[in-house]
N, C-alpha and C positions, 0 to 999 in steps of 0.2 A: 429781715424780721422773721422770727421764727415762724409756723401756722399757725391757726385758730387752732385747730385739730391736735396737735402734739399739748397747746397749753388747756383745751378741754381738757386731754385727759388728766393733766397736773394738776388742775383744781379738782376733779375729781378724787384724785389722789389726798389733797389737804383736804377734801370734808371727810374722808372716813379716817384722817389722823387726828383732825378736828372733833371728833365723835367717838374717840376711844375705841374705835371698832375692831374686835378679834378678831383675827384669821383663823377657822377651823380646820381644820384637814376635812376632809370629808370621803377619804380614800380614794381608787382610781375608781374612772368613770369609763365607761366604755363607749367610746366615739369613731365616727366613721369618716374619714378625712381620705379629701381626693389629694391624691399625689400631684404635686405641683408639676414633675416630669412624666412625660410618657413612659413604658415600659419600651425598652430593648428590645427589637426584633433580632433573636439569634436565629430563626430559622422562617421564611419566609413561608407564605401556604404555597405557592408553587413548587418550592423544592418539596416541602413535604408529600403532594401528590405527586412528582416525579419521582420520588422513593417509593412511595406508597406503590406506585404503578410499575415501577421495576422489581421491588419484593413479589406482589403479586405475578407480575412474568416467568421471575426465578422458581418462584415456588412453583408454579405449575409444571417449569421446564422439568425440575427436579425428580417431581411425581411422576411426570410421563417417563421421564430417563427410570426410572427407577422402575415401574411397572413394567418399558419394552425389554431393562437389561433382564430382569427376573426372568422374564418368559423365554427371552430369547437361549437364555441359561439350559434352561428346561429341553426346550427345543432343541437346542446343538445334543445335549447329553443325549436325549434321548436320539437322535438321528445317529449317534457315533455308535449307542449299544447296539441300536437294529444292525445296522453296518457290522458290528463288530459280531452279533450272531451270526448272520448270512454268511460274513468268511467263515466261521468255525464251522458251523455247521455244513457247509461246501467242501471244505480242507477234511472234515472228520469221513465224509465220504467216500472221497477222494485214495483214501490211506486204508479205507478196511479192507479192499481185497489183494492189494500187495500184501499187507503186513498179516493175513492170513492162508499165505502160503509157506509160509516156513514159523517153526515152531517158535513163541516168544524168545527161547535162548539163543536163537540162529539169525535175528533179525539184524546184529551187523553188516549182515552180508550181503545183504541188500538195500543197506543205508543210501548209499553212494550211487546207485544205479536208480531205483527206483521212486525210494522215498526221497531222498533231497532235493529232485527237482520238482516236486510237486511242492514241498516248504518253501525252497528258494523262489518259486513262482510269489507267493504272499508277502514275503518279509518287502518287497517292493510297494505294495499298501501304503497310503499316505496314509499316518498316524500309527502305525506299526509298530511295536517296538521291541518288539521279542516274537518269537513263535519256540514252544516245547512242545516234544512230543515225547509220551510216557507209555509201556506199556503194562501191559494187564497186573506185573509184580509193582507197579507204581515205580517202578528205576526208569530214568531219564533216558531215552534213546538217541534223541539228535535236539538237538539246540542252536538256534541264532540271530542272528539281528540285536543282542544285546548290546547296548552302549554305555547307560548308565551304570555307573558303579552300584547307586543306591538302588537301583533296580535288579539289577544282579546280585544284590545281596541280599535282595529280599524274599522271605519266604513264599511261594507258590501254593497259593489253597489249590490241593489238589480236588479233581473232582470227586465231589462227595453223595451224588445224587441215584437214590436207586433206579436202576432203568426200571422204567413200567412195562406195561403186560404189550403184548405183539401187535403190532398197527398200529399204537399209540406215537403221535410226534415224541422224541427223545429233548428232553429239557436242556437248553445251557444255561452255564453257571457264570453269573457275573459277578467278583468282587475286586471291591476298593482295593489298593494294595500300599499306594504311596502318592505324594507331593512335593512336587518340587518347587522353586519360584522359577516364575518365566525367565526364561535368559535369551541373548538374540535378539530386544525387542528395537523398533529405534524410538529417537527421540520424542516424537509425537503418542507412541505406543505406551512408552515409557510414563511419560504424565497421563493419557488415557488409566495405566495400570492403579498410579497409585491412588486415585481418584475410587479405582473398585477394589483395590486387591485381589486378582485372579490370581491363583495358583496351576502350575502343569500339574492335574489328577492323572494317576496312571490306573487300569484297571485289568483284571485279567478277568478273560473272559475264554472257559473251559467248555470243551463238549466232549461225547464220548464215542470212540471210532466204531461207529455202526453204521448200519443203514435200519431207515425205519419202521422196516417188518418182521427187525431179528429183537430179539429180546438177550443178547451177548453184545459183549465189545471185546476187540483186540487191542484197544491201549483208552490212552484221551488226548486229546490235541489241548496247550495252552496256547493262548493268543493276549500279547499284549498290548493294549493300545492305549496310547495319550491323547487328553482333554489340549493339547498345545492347539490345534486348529481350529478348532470351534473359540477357547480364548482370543486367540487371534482376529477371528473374525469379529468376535463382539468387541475386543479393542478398537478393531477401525471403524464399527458403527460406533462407537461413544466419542469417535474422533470429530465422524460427523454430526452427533448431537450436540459435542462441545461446539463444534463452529457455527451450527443450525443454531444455538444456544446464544451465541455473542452476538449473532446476526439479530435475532427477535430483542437483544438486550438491548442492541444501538438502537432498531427500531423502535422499538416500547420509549426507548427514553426519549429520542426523536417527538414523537407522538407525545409524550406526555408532557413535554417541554409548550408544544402547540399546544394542549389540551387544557395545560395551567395556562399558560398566559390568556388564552380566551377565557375561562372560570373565574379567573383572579383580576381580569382585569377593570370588568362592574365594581369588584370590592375593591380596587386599589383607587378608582375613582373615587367613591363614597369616601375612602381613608383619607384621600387631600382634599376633601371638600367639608370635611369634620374639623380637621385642623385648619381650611384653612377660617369657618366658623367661629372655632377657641382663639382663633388671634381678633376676630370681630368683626369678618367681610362676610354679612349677609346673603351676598349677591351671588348664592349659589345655586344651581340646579344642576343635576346631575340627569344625563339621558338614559332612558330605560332599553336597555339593549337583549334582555331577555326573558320568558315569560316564564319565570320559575320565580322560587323562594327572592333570588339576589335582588327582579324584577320590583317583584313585591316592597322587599324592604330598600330600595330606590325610589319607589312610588311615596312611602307612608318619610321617607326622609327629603323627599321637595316639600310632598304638603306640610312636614315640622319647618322646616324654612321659610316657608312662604307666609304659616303665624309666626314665625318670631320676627319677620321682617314687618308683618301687616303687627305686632306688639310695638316693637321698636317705633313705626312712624307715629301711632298711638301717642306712643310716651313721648316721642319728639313735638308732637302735637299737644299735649296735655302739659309739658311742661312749659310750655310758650305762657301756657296760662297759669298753671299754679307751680306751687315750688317741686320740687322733687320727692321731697319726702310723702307732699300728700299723693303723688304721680305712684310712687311704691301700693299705697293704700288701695287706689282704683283699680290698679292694673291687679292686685290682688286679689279685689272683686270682694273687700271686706270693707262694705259701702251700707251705712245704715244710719237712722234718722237716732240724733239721738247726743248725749258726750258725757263728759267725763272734766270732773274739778282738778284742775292744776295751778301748780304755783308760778307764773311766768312774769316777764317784763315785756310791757305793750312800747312800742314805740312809733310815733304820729310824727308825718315829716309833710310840710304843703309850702305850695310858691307864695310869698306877699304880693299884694298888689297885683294879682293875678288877673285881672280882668282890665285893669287898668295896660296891662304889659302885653295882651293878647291884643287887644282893640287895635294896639300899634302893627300886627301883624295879619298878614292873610290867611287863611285855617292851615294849607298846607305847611306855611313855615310854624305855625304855633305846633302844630303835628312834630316838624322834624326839631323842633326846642326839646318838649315835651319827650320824644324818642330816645334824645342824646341824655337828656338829664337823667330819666329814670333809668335807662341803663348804666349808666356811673353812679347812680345811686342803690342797684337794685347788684353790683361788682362789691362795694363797702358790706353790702346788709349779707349776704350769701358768704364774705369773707369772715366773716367774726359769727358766722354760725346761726345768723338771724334767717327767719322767716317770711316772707313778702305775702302778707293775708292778699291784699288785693289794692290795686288804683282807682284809687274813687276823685276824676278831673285831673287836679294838679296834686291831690294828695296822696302820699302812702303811706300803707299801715304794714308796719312788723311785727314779729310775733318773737321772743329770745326764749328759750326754755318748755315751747312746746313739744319736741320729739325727743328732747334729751334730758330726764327729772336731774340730773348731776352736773348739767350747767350753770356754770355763774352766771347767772344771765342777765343780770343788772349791770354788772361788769362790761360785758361783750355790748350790752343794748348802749350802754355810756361811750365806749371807744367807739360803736360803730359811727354816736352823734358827732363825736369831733373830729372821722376823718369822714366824713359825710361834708362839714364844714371847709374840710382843707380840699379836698375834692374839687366841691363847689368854686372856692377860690382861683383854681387851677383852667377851672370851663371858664369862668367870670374871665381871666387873662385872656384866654383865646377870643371870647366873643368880643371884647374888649377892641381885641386887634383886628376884629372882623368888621368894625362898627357896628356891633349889635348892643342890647340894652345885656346889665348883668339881672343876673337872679338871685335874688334874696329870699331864703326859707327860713320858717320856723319849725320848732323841732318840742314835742312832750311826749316825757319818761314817765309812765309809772309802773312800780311790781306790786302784784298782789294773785290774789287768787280770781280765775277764772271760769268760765267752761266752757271747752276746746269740743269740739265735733260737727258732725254732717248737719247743716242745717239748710232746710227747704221743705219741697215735699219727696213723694215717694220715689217720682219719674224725673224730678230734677233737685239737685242739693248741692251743696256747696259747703270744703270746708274751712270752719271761722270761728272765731272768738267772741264770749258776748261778756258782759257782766258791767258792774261798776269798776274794775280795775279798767277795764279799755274806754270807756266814759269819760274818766278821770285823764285820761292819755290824751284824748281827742281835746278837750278843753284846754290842758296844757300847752297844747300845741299851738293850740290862737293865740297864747299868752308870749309865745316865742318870738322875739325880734320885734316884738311892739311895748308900746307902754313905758318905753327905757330898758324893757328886761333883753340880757341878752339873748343869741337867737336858740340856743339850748335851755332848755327848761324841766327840772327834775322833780320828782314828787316826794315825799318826805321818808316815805315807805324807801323810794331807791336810794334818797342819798343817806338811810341807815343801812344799808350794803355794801356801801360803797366808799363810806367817807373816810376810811384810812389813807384811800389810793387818787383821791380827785381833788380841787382847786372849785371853790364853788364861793358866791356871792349868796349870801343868806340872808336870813330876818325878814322878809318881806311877807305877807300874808296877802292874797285877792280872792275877790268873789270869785266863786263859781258856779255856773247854772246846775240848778238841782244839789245843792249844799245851803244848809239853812246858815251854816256859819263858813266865814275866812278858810280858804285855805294856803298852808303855811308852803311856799315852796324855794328852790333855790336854783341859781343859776350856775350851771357848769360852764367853768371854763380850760379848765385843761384835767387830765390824767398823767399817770406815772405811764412810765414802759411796763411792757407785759412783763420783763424779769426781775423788776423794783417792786413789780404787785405782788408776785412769786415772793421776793425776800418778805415782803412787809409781813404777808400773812405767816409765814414760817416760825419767823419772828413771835407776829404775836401768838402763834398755837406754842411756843415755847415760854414765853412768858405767860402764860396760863400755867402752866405744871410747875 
């Protein structure tokens, strides 16, 4: 059988087809809907602070590589020019008093004897790479150690520097001259390079053949020297930065591997104890394992647990006694003295012979009679949508059309009376079989208007239905399964709702208490199915147009 719930909304459906009622657009609305799925974790917070924490390592290595190479740049350079001063200016001294014993034109002739082994002493210099020596007409006297092509082909600033006045130190001359790219390096050297791009710098670096209390020279000494050693050396410390470099990198990530899982692991708790929450296991508490921020919002998410479980028993409890709907209102804490006119169907259901049926029993079995009935009676009334006001002894009162204004509710309050009956029927077989006595109830229908709300006082209330439509239900209800009527009984008001789709005995008029005249009622005996009620009404909303 299909639900209550699918054919609510079908009848709701037929009364606004029933009612002419236009669809507007009303253009888009802007609404905030929770995703039925979680969001995707592509990247977890631990990997993110092990990046996080390995970016930050790098970058610092980086900076520091980058600040010692500069400096150390600085440093080699400038240790090679001293160096490369001290020779010239050694070698310039060295040369002035040979090469002022014989006239500038005659100095061949004493190339070989005098002067070349004082040259050839230097050209053994580590970083050497030429030695000239020129004299006073600036023509080239003796030359060597040249290897490089590009070095030998390159022009030689000669010295350009006027000597100063007598006792003064005589200045040397340092320029740039050329570059090469490093060659010879090895494999390790070789990634080291392309990592900085070092070039072989060549420089010549000129003095002038005196000594420093003449104010003359007899030629100038050039002196070549290459940046290759000093490169070199800063190639193998950035070998060991790179390795210092992989080493802090395994570290740090090591470390930060540790360092997420401890951080993350509070939050990956609270993360399965949230979900496992949205699935609907209360019974969570999560331990507080640290006294920061995470601690904190661990603390303020047991005490949220702890009210919605201390909510939950509430409602487990409240609804033992009222229906759910009014359990929504409570726990809402939108509780006040007071109601509101609705248009509903009351329905009055109580045992015959009930005192007569009890005397046969001891209280605990009238208890467990009473227990078993109104629960299979309280299974029919919750099934078709009705309301259980409250038990008053053997009797119950329902309420169809209170929480829902677009309920059929005379409808649903009619069905629920005949499988209420066949219900009945089904306990009556068992007890039957038990040897026990059956139960026979009476049942009154009527709809009309009421008013639904909190009634009591301030500190205690209750919510209930008052008016003459519930009046009228309760009277009905004596009238049910006595007097020859049968044991459903409808009021005139319901069975004008209802009378396309029900089977009813009519024409019968009885007193009733607090009606100066007759009233007219009828007896129900059966209903259509809920999809013949569907056609009927379809039907007739089309036989109207």
């Amino acid at each position: 059988m299909p639900s209550a719930e699918k054919y609510g909304k079908l009848n709701r459906l037929l009364k606004d087809i029933d009612k002419n009622k236009e669809l507007k657009s009303t253009g888009p609305k802007q609404t905030y809907q929770q995703s039925k799925q979680p969001p995707k974790i592509f990247f977890k917070i631990a990997l993110k602070l092990s990046l996080a924490i390995i970016a930050i390592i790098m970058v610092i290595i980086f900076l520091l590589s980058y600040y010692m190479i500069n400096q150390m740049q600085k440093v080699q350079l400038k240790a090679m020019q001293q160096r490369g001063k001290v020779i010239a200016s050694q070698v310039a001294k060295s040369l002035f008093e040979p090469m002022g014993k014989v006239p500038y034109n005659e100095l061949d002739t004493i190339v070989d004897v005098e002067l070349e082994p004082i040259l050839k002493e230097n050209i053994t210099v580590n970083d050497v790479i030429y030695i000239k020596l020129f004299d006073v007409r600036k023509k080239i006297v003796w030359q060597g150690g040249v290897r490089d092509k590009e070095v030998a082909n390159s022009s030689i600033p000669l010295y350009d520097r006027t000597l100063i006045q007598k006792g003064k130190k005589k200045p040397v001359q340092i320029e740039k001259i050329g570059a090469v790219k490093m060659h010879g390096l090895t494999p390790l050297q070789k990634l080291a390079n392309k990592i900085v791009g070092l070039k072989d710098i060549y420089y010549d670096i000129s003095a002038p053949v005196t000594l420093q209390q003449l104010a003359k020279a007899n030629g100038e000494i050039h002196i070549g020297f290459s940046q290759r050693s000093a490169n070199i050396a800063i190639l193998d410390i950035i070998r060991i930065i790179i390795f210092i470099g992989l080493l802090f990198t395994a570290g740090g990530l090591l470390f930060s591997i540790i360092f997420s899982f401890f951080f993350t692991k509070p939050i990956s708790r609270l993360k399965d104890a949230m979900v496992a929450i949205g699935k609907g296991d209360l019974n969570q508490h999560v331990k507080i394992t640290a006294k920061d921020e995470v601690g904190l919002l661990t603390w303020n998410f047991n005490n949220m647990t702890a009210e919605l479980r201390e909510k939950e028993r509430m409602r487990d409890s409240f609804g033992k006694a009222v229906s759910e709907e009014i359990v929504e209102v409570m726990m809402a804490g939108d509780l006040f003295l007071g109601g509101e006119e609705k248009d509903v169907t009351m329905l009055f259901s109580d045992i015959r012979s009930f005192t007569k049926l009890s005397s046969s029993l001891n209280p605990s079995e009238v208890m467990s009679m009473l227990n078993e009935y109104f629960t299979l009676m309280e299974y029919v009334v919750n099934k078709n949508m009705g309301i259980i006001d409250k038990y008053v002894g053997d009797e119950i009162m329902s309420i169809f059309g209170a929480t829902d204004p677009n309920q059929d509710h005379a409808e649903d309050a009619c069905r629920t009376a005949i499988e209420m009956i066949i219900e009945l029927d089904k306990l009556n077989e068992k007890r039957k079989n038990e040897g026990k006595m059956p139960i026979r109830i009476g049942i009154g229908i009527n709809s009309g208007l009421v008013t639904a709300g909190m009634l009591g006082s301030e500190n205690r209330m209750n919510y209930t239905v008052i008016g003459d439509t519930v009046n009228m239900a309760s009277r009905l209800c004596d009238a049910g399964g006595t007097q020859g009527f049968a044991p459903i009984v409808i009021a005139e008001d319901t069975y004008e709702k209802v009378k396309n789709i029900v089977m009813v005995r009519s024409g019968h008029a009885i007193a009733v208490k607090g009606k100066d005249k007759p009233v007219k009622i009828y007896e129900l005996l059966g209903i259509v199915d809920r999809q013949t009620s569907i056609q009927i009404k379809i039907d007739s909303i089309m036989e109207k147009k």
